[in-house]
C-alpha positions in Angstrom: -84.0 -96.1 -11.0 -83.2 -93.0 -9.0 -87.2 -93.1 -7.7 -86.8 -96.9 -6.4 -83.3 -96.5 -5.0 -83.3 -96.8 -1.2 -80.7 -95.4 -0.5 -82.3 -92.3 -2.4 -83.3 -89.7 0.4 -86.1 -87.3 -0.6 -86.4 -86.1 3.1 -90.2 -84.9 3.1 -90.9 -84.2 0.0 -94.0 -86.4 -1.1 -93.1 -87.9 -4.2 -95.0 -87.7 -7.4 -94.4 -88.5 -10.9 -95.7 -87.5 -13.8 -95.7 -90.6 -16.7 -96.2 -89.8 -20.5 -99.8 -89.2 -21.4 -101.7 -91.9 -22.2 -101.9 -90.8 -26.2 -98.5 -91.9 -26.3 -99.9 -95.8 -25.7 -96.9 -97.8 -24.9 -94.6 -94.8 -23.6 -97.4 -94.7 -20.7 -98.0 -98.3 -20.2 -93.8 -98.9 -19.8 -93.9 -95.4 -17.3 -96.5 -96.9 -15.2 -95.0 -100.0 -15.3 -91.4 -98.7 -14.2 -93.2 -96.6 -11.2 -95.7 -98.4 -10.0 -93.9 -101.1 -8.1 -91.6 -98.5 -6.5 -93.0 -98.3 -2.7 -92.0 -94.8 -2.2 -94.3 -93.5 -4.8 -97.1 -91.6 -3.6 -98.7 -89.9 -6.4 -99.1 -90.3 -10.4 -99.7 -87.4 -12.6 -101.5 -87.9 -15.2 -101.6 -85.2 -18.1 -103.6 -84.4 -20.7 -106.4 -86.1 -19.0 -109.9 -85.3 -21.3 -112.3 -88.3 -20.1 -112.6 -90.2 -17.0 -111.7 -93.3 -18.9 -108.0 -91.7 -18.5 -108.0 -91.8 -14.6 -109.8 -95.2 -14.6 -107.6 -97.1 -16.4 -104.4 -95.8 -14.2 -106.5 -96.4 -11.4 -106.9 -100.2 -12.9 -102.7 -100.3 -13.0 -102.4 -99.0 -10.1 -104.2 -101.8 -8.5 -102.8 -104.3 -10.8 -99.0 -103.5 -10.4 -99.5 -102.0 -6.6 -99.6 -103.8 -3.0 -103.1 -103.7 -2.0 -102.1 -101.5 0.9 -100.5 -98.7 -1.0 -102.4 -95.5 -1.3 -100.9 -94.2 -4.9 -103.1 -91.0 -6.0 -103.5 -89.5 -9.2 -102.9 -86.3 -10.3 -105.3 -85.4 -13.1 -104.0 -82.2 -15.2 -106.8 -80.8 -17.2 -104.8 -79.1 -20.3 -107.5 -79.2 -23.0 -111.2 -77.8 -23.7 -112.2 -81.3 -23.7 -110.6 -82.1 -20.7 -112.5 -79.0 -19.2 -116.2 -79.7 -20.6 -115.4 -83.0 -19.2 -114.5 -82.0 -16.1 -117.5 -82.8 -14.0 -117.1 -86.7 -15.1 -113.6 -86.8 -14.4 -113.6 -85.9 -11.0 -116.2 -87.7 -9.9 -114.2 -91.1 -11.4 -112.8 -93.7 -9.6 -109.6 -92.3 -8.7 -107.4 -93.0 -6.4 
């Protein structure tokens, strides 16, 4: 609520957030879903991230649940020895 609030003032700060991982299934899906349509939102981090199949599907909600004009990054935070082996795919995904 806070996030979508305009009468909210972050000043300059860019504004990120960073949703459940996507092991948690619905927990994700319901955090995407609650920032996504917020305008203000500039970045999503994404943790836990071990295959590029991660990024790609937030990349998919993002442009399902986003103005086409929007620029809403992701964050990917490597915290795993898969996530690291795997590291070469995952940065070269479509990401935002």
């Amino acid at each position: 609520k806070t996030l979508c609030d305009p009468l909210q003032d972050f000043g300059s700060a860019e504004l990120c957030v960073r949703i459940n991982s996507l092991d948690t299934r619905d927990l994700a899906l319901r955090d995407l879903e609650a920032v996504l349509p917020c305008d203000r939102l500039q970045a999503v981090v994404l943790p836990k991230v071990e295959s590029a199949s991660d990024v790609i599907f937030v990349s998919r909600m993002i442009d399902a649940l986003c103005e086409d004009t929007r620029d809403v990054r992701i964050i990917a935070a490597i915290e795993s020895a898969m996530g690291f082996l795997n590291l070469r795919e995952i940065a070269s995904s479509k990401a935002k």
